[in-house]
C-alpha positions as CSV (number, residue, x, y, z in Angstrom):
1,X,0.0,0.0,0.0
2,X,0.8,3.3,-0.7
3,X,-0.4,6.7,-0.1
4,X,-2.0,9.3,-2.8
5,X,0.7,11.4,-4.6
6,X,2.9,12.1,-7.8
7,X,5.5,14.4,-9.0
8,X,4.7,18.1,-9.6
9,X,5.2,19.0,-13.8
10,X,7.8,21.3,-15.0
11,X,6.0,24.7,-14.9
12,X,4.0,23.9,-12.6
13,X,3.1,25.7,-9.2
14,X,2.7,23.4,-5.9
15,X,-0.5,24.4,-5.4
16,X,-1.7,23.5,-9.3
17,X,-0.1,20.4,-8.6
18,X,-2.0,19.6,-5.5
19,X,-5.4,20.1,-7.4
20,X,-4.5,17.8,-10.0
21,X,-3.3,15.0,-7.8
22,X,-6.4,15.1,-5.7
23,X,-8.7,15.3,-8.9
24,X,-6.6,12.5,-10.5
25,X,-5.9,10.0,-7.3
26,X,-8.8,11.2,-5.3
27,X,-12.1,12.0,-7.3
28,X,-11.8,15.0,-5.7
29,X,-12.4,18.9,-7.1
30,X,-13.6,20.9,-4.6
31,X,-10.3,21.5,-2.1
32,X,-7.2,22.9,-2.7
33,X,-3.8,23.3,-1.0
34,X,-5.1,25.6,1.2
35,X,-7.2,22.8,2.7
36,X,-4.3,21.0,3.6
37,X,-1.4,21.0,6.4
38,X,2.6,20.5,5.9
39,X,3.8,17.3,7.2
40,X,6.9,17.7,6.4
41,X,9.7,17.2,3.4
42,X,10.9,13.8,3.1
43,X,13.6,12.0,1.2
44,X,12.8,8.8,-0.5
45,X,15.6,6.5,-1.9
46,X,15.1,3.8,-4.5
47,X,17.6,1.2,-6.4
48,X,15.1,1.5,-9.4
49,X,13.1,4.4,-11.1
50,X,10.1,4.3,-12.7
51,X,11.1,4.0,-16.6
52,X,12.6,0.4,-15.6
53,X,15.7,2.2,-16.8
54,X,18.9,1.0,-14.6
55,X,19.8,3.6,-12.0
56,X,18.8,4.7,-9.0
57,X,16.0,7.8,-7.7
58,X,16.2,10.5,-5.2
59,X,12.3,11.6,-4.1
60,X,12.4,14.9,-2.1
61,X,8.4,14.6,-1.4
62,X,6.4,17.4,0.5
63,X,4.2,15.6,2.0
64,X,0.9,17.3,2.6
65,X,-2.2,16.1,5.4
66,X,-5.9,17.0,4.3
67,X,-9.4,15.9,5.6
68,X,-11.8,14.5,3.4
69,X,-15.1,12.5,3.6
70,X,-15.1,10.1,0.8
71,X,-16.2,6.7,0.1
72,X,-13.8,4.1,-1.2
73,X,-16.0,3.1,-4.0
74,X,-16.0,6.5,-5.9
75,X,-12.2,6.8,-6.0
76,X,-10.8,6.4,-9.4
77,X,-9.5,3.2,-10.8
78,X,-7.2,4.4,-13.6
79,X,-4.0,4.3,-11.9
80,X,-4.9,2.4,-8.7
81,X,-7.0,-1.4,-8.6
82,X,-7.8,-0.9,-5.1
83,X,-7.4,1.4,-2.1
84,X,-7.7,0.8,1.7
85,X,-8.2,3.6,4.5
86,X,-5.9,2.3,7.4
87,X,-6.3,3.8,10.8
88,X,-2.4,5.1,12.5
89,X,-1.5,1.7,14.4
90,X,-2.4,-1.0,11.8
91,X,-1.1,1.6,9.1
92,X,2.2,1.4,11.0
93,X,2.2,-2.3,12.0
94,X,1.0,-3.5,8.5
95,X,4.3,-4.8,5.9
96,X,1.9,-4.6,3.1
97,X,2.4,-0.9,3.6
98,X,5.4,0.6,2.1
99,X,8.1,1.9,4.2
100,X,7.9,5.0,2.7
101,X,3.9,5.8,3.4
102,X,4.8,4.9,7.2
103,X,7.5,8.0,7.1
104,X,4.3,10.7,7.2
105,X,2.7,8.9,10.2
106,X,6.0,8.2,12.3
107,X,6.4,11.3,15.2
């Protein structure tokens, strides 16, 4: 498991960014960054990168908090098969979650 994100475009401001994620991951066009809360900024390591290409990525992620009232069966499947809402303690105690989703829920 993993949590809702993606990389912001060339040209494009944080906050456009934002809305687009939410609209594409979440179903969701009625909140912007403005709604949300700073975690933090992380850094994510990976041997592999996304084009299957061989070498390494470097994440610096700004990971964001926001409160929303959706249900599970309206988010989109495009990108995503299935989705899960975890509560803190299984979240953290679960190995089917990625290390890297635990980092914005660890004090």
């Amino acid at each position: 498991w993993f949590v809702p994100g993606g990389r912001i475009l060339k040209d494009e401001t944080m906050a456009d960014a934002f809305n687009r994620l939410i609209q594409v991951e979440l179903n969701v066009k009625n909140k912007s960054i403005n709604d949300s809360q700073l975690i933090d900024v992380f850094e994510h390591f990976y041997a592999d990168n996304f084009s299957g290409d061989e070498f390494s990525t470097h994440y610096v992620v700004i990971g964001r908090s926001i409160n929303l009232d959706i249900d599970l069966m309206l988010l989109p499947v495009d990108q995503h098969n299935d989705y899960k809402w975890f509560d803190e303690t299984a979240l953290l105690n679960d190995e089917t979650v990625h290390k890297h989703s635990k980092c914005y829920f660890i004090k």
